[in-house]
C-alpha positions in Angstrom: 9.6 219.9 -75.4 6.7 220.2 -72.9 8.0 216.8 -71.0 11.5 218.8 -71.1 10.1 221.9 -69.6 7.9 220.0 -66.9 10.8 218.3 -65.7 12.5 221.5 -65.8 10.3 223.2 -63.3 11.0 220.3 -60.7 14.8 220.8 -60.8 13.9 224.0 -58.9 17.1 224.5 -56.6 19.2 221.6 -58.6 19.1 224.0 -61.8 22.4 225.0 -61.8 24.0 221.6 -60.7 22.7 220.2 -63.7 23.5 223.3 -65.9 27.3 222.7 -65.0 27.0 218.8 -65.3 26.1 219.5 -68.9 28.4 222.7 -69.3 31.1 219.9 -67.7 30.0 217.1 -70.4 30.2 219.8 -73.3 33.2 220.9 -71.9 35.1 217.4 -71.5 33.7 216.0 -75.0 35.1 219.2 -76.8 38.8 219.2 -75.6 39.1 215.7 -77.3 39.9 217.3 -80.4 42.7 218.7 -78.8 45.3 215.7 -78.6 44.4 215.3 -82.2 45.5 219.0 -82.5 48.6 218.2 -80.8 49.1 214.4 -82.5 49.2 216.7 -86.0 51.8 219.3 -84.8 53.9 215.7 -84.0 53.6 214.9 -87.0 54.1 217.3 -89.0 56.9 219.2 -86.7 58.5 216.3 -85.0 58.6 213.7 -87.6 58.3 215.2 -90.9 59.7 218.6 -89.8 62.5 216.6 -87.8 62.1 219.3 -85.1 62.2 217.4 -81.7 62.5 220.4 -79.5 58.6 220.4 -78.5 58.1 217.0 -78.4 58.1 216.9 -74.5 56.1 219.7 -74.1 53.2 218.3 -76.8 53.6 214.7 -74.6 53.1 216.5 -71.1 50.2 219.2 -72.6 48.2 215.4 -74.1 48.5 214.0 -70.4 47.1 217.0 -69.0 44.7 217.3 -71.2 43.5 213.5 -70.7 43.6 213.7 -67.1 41.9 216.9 -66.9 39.3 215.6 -69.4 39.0 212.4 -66.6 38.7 214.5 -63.7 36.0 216.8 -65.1 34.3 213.9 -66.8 33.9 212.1 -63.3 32.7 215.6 -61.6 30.1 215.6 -64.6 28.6 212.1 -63.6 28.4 212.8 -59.8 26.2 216.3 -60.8 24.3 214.5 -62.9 23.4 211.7 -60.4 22.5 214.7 -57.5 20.3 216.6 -59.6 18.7 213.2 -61.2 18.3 211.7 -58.0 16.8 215.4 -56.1 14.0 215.3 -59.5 13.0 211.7 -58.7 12.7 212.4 -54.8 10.3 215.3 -55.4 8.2 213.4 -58.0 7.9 210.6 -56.0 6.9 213.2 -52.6 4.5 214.6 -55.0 2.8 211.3 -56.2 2.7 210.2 -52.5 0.7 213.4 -51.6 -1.4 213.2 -54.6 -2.5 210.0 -54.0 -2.7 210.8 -49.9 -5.2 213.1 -51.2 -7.1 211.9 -53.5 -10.7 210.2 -52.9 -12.3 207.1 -53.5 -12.9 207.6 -57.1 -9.2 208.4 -57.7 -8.2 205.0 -56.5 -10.9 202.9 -58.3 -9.3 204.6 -61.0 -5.6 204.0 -60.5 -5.5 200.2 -58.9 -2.3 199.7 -56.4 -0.3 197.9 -59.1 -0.6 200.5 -61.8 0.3 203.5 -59.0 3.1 201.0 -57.9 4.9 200.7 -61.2 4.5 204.1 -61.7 6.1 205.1 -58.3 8.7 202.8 -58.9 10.0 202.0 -62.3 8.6 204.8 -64.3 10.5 207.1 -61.6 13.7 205.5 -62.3 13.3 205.2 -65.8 12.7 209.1 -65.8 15.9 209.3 -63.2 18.3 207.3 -65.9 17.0 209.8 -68.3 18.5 212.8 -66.4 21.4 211.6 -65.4 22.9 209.2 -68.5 20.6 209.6 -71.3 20.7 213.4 -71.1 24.6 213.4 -70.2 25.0 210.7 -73.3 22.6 213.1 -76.1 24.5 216.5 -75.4 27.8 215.1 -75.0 27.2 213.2 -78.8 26.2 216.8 -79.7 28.9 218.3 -78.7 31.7 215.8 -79.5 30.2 215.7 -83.0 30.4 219.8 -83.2 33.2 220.1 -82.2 35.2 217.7 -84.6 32.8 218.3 -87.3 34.3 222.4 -86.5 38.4 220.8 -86.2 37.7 219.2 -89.3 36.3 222.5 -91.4 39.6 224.1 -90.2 41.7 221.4 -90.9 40.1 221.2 -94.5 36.6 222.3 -95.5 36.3 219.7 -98.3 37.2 216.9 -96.7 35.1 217.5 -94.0 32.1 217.7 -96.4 33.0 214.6 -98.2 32.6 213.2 -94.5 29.3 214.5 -93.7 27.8 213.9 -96.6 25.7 210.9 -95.2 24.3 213.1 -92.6 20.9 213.3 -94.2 20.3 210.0 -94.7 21.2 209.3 -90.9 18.3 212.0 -89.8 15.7 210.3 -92.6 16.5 207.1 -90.7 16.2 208.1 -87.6 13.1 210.0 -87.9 11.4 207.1 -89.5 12.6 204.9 -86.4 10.9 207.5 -83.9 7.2 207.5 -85.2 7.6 203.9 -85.5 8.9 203.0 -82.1 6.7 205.9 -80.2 3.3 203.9 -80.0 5.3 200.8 -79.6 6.6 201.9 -76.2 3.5 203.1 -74.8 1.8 199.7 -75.2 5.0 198.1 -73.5 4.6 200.5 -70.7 0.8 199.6 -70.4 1.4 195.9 -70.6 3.9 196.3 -67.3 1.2 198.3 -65.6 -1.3 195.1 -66.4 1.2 192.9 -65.2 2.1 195.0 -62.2 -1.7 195.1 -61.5 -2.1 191.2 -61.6 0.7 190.5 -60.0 -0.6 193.1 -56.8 -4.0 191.5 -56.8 -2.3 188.0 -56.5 -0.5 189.6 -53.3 -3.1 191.1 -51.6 -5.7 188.8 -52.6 -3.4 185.6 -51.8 -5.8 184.1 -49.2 -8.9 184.0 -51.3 -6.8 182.4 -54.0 -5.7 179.7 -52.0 -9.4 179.0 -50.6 -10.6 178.5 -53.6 -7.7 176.5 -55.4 -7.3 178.5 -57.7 -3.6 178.9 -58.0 -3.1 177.4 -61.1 -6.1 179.9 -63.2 -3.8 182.8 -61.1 -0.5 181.4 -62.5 -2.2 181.3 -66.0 -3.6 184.7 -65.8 0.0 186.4 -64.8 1.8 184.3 -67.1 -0.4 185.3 -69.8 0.1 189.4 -68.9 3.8 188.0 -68.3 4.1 186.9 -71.8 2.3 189.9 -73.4 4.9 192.0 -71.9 7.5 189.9 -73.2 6.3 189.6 -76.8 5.7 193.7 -77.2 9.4 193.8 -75.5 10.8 191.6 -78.2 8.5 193.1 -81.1 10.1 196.5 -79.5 13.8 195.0 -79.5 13.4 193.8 -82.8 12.0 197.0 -84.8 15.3 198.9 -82.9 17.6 195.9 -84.9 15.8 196.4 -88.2 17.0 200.1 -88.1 20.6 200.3 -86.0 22.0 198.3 -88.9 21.5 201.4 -91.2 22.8 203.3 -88.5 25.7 201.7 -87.9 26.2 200.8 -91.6 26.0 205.0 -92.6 28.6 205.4 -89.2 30.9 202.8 -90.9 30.9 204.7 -94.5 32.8 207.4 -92.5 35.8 204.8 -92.4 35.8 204.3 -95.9 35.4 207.7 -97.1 37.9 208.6 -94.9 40.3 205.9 -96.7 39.4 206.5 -100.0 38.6 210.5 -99.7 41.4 211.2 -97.3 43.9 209.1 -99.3 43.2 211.0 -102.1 43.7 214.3 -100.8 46.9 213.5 -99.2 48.4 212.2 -102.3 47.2 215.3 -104.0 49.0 216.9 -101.5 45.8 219.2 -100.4 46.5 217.8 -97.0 49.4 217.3 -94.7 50.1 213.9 -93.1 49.1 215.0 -89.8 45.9 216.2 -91.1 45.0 212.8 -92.2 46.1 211.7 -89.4 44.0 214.3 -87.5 41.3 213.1 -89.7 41.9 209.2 -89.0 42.1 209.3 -85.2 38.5 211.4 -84.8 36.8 209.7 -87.5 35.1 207.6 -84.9 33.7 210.8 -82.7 31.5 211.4 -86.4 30.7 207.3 -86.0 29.5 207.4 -82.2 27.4 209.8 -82.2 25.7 208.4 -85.1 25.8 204.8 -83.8 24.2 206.0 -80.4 21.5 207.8 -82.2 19.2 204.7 -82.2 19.8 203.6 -78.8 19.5 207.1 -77.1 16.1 208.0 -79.6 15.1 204.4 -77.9 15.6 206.0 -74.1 14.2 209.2 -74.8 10.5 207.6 -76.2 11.1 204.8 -72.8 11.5 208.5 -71.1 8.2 209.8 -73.1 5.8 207.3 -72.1 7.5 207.4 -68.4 6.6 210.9 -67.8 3.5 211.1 -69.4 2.7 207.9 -67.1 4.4 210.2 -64.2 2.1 213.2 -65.2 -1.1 211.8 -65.2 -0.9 210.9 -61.3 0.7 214.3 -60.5 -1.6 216.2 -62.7 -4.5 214.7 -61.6 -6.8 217.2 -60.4 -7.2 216.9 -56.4 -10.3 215.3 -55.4 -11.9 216.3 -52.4 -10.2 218.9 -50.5 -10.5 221.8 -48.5 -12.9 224.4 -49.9 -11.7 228.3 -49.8 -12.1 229.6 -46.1 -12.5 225.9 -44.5 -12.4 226.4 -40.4 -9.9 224.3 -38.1 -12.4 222.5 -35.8 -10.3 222.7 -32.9 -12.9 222.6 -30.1 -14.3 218.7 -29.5 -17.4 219.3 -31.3 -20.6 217.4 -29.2 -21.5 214.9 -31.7 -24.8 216.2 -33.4 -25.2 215.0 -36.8 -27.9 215.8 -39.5 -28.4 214.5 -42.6 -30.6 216.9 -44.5 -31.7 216.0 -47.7 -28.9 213.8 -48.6 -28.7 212.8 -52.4 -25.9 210.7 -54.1 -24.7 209.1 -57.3 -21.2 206.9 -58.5 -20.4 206.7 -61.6 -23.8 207.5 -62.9 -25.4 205.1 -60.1 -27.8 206.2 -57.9 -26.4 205.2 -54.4 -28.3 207.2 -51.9 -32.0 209.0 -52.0 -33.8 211.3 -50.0 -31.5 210.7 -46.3 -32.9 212.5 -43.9 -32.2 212.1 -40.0 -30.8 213.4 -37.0 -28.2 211.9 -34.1 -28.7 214.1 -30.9 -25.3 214.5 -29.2 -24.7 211.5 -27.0 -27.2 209.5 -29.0 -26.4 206.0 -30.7 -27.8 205.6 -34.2 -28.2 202.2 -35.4 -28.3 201.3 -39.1 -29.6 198.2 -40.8 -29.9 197.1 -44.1 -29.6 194.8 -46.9 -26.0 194.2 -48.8 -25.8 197.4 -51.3 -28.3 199.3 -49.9 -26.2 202.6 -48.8 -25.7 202.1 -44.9 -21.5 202.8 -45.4 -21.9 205.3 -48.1 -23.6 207.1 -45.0 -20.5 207.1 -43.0 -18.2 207.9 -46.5 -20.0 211.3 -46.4 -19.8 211.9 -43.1 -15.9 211.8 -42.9 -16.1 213.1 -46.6 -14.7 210.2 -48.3 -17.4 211.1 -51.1 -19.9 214.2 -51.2 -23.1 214.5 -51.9 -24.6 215.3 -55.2 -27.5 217.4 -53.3 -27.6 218.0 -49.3 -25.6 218.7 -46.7 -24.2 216.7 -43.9 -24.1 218.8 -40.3 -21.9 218.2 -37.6 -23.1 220.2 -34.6 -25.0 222.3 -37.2 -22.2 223.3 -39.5 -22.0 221.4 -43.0 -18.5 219.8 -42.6 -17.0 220.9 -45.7 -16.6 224.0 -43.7 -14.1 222.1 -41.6 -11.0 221.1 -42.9 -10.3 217.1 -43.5 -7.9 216.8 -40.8 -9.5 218.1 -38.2 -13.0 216.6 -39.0 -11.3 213.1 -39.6 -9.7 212.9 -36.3 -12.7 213.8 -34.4 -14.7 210.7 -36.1 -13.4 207.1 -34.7 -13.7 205.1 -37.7 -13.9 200.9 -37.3 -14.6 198.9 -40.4 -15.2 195.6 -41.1 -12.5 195.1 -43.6 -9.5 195.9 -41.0 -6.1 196.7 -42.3 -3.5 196.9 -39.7 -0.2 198.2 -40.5 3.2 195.7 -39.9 4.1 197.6 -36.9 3.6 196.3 -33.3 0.1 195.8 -31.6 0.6 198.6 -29.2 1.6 200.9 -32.6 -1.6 199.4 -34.3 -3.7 201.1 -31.5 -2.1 204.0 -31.0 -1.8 205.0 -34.6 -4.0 207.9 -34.3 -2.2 209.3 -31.5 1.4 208.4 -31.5 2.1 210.3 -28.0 -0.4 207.8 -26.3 1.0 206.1 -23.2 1.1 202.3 -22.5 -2.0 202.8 -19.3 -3.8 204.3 -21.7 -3.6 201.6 -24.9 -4.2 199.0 -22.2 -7.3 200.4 -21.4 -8.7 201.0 -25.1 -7.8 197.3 -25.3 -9.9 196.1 -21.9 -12.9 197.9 -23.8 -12.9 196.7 -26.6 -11.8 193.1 -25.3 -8.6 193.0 -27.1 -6.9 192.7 -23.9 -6.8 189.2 -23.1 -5.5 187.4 -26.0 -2.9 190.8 -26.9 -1.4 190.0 -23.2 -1.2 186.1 -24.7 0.6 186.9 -28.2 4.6 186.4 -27.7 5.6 189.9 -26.7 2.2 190.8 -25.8 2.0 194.7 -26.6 5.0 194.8 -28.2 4.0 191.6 -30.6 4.4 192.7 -34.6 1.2 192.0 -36.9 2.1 191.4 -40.6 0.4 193.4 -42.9 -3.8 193.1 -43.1 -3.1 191.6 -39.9 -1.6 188.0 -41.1 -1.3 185.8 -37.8 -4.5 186.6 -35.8 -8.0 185.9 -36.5 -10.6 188.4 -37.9 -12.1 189.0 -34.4 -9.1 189.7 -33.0 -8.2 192.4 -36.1 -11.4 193.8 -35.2 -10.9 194.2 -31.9 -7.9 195.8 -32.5 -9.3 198.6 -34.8 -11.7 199.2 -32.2 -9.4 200.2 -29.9 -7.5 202.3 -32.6 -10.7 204.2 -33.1 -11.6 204.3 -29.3 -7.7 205.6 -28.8 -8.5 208.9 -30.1 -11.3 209.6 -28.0 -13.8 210.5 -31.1 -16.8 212.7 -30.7 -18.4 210.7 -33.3 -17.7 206.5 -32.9 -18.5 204.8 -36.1 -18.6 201.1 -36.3 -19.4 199.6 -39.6 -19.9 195.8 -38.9 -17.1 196.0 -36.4 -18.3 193.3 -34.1 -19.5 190.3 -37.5 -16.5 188.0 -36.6 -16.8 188.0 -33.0 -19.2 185.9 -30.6 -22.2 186.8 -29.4 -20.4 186.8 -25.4 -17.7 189.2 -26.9 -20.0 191.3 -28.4 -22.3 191.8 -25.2 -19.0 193.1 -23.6 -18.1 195.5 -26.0 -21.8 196.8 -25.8 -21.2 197.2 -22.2 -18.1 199.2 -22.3 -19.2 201.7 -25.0 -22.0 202.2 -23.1 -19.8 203.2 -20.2 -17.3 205.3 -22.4 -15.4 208.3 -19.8 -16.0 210.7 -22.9 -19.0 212.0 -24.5 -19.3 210.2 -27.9 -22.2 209.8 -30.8 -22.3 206.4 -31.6 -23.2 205.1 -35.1 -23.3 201.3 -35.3 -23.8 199.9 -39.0 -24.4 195.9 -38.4 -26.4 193.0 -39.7 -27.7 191.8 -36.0 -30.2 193.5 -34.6 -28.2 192.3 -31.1 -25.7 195.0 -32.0 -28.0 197.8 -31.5 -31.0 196.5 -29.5 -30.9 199.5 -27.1 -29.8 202.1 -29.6 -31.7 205.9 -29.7 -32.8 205.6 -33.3 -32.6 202.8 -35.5 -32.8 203.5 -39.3 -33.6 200.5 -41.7 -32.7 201.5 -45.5 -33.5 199.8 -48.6 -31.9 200.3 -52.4 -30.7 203.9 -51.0 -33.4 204.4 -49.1 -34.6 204.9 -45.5 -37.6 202.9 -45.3 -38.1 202.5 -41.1 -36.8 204.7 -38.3 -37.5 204.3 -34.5 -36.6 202.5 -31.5 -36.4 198.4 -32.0 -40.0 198.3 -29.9 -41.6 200.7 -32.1 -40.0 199.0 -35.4 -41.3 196.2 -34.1 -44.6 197.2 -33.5 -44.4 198.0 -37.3 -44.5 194.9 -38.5 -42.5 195.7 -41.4 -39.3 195.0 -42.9 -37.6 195.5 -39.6 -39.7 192.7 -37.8 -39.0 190.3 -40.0 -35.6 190.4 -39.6 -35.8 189.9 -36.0 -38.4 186.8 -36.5 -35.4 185.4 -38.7 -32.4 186.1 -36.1 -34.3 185.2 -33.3 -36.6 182.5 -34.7 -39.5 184.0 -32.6 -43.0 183.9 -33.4 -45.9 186.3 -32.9 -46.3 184.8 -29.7 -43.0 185.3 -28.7 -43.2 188.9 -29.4 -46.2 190.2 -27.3 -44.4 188.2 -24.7 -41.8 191.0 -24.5 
């Protein structure tokens, strides 16, 4: 009932349409008893009565009955298939926005595979259930009401004679429910396993392949493959166990009908048309009964759907705007503060104790060791996470005051895993601003020395990029995001390893032209060479969390400290070396 009403409250403005496609399938399943009506008055008035006078009008009323009953039947199907179709469009809009808004933890949760299927199959699975398995339950109902009601006017004890097995039929069915519930809830879990593996194999194609390990890959889907297939088949197989009782109580109809029925009319307690009557609707008592298993089947397939459905759309929104959150509208100048900045994952401590401050204008570099917190810096800066304790300032105003749109597209954002979209170069760059003219992509490209080997590609500008950027190197994908982020003219710059996968030469040259930037911009450069941020304002060295060193590279230097040594090992300079500078 609560799946019913939830799906309920997303037919708003569809209601109706469905309202009449089920008034329509009540409608055309009830008028079939009425050429059984008319069959008897042949019967009984034509041929027994010898009366042929209304013979052609009882003919003409059956084929406009029958074609009326087509016509509304095929009206039904197309209401059915506009509301079904409206309920999946704004499930699916809804799971896209959910998951547009959701944060990082949301996605560790839900891997791409498991939202996939759900976006997908579940959604039709849940569309099928509106439109046929809905349509195919009510109009069983009603066909079987409406001949179980002909046949208590026709005669009352026949018609109990008839429906006699009726009891047994719900014990059945009810026992095949509870057993088949749980059974398609792990079915629907296997898929999302195999949907998963299957995604991971995709995306993760090129790793696979560098490692030659194709075959363990091939084991490991066939493996979820076959899971899915043996619960499927288990599944099948506990629905064959029961339709036979089904379909064995649907056939007893038949022979009480023969054996009942032909007693009666020999007792002369009914006409022949009655028994006829009787004979020619006997199978719209079957049906219904006969579809009982398969339709119980679709609605517990529709069960485990939605509640699959519900738990992504349900899913409380992660981080959003907080009540009263500020448009920042003006270009802000680029002053960050991290003041007392504490944060944990999962239960994991990630960050400690982060204090520091980026003048406007100012570049910030940040080194470190693998794990020890430099991007989780930048996460909570474009609030990707928040902190457990702390604030992060932007031009003296904690940024969950802002809303997320406007803070994210005042933050130029480069990472070192780059995903570019399967769209042409010159979309690739301009992807944060769309109205962005061809002069102006060029340039974005010159600076961050994409130029040259875009104006070499095929169609240059215009060349397409598969998705992740299949068909050019790392540095070049790079390059590209830096451009992207350089496109919208950030206040804030933020380049997390941006420049590992090019040369030294290249990297010199992108120095240069940030450096030289037409717009004021804070620059924070997260990287592993000390080259990258040599001349930087402040330099912050963190450790497990931690910021252990700040200063300029002369004064880490002068340290001694963790910093130093990192520049003995880059640069394979001594002490001597050193006091040279």
């Amino acid at each position: 009932m609560e799946q019913i009403k939830w799906v309920w409250n997303y037919m708003k403005g569809k209601r109706a349409v469905f309202m009449f496609g089920l008034f329509l399938t009540v409608v055309t399943n009830a008028i079939r008893v009425i050429n059984p009506m008319l069959g008897k008055q042949i019967i009984d008035v034509v041929i027994i009565g010898r009366d042929t006078s209304p013979l052609i009008r009882f003919l003409v009323m059956m084929m406009i009955v029958q074609l009326s009953r087509l016509v509304l039947n095929y009206l039904q199907i197309i209401l059915m298939e506009i509301a079904s179709t409206d309920v999946m469009t704004r499930l699916r809009k809804d799971m896209y926005q959910t998951v547009q808004w959701q944060d990082y933890k949301f996605l560790n949760r839900f891997p791409t595979g498991n939202l996939m299927t759900r976006m997908t199959q579940d959604l039709d699975r849940l569309r099928h259930t509106v439109a046929w398995v809905s349509y195919q339950f009510i109009g069983a109902i009603a066909l079987f009401a409406a001949t179980f009601i002909f046949y208590l006017f026709l005669n009352w004890k026949l018609t109990l004679c008839l429906v006699l097995i009726t009891p047994f039929i719900l014990y059945i069915s009810s026992r095949f429910v509870k057993k088949i519930r749980p059974r398609f809830m792990l079915l629907r879990q296997k898929l999302t396993d195999l949907g998963t593996a299957v995604t991971e194999n995709i995306d993760g194609n090129r790793v696979v392949k560098a490692f030659a390990r194709e075959e363990y890959e091939k084991e490991r889907v066939e493996k979820q493959n076959a899971e899915f297939r043996d619960i499927s088949c288990e599944n099948a197989l506990i629905t064959a166990k029961y339709q036979p009782f089904l379909d064995t109580a649907s056939q007893l109809l038949m022979v009480i009908m023969l054996v009942a029925g032909g007693f009666f009319l020999i007792k002369e307690w009914m006409t022949p048309g009655d028994y006829m009557a009787f004979s020619s609707l006997t199978w719209a008592l079957s049906m219904p009964m006969q579809m009982l298993g398969p339709l119980l089947a679709d609605l517990e397939r529709y069960t485990s759907a939605g509640q699959m459905i519900r738990e992504v759309v349900e899913t409380p929104k992660g981080i959003s705007d907080i009540s009263g959150a500020k448009s920042l509208t003006q270009r802000p100048t680029g002053r960050i503060e991290f003041r007392d900045i504490k944060l944990t994952i999962n239960g994991n401590p990630i960050l400690e104790d982060i204090n520091f401050t980026a003048e406007a204008g100012s570049t910030i570099g940040i080194l470190g060791s693998t794990g020890s917190g430099k991007t989780s810096l930048i996460n909570l800066l474009v609030r990707f996470y928040e902190p457990d304790y702390g604030a992060v300032l932007l031009d003296g105003e904690d940024v969950r005051r802002y809303t997320l749109s406007s803070l994210r597209r005042k933050i130029g954002l480069a990472m070192q895993d780059v995903f570019l979209f399967s769209d042409s170069v010159k979309g690739n760059i301009s992807y944060g601003r769309p109205d962005l003219d061809d002069e102006n992509i060029k340039k974005r490209a010159v600076q961050s020395d994409a130029d040259n080997f875009i104006n070499e590609m095929s169609d240059g500008y215009n060349t397409m990029v598969g998705e992740r950027g299949v068909g050019i190197s790392g540095g070049q994908r790079q390059r590209i995001a830096l451009a992207r982020a350089l496109a919208i003219e950030p206040a804030v710059l933020v380049l997390d390893d941006t420049t590992s996968a090019v040369d030294s030469e290249t990297e010199h040259y992108i120095q240069e032209q940030l450096e030289k930037l037409e717009f004021p911009c804070t620059k924070i450069i997260i990287a592993q060479r000390i080259s990258s941020f040599r001349k930087a304002d402040l330099i912050l060295v963190m450790d497990k969390g931690r910021i252990i060193e700040r200063g300029t590279h002369d004064e880490l230097l002068a340290l001694k400290g963790f910093y130093y040594n990192i520049w003995l090992l880059q640069y394979n300079a001594g002490l001597d070396a050193l006091e040279g500078k």
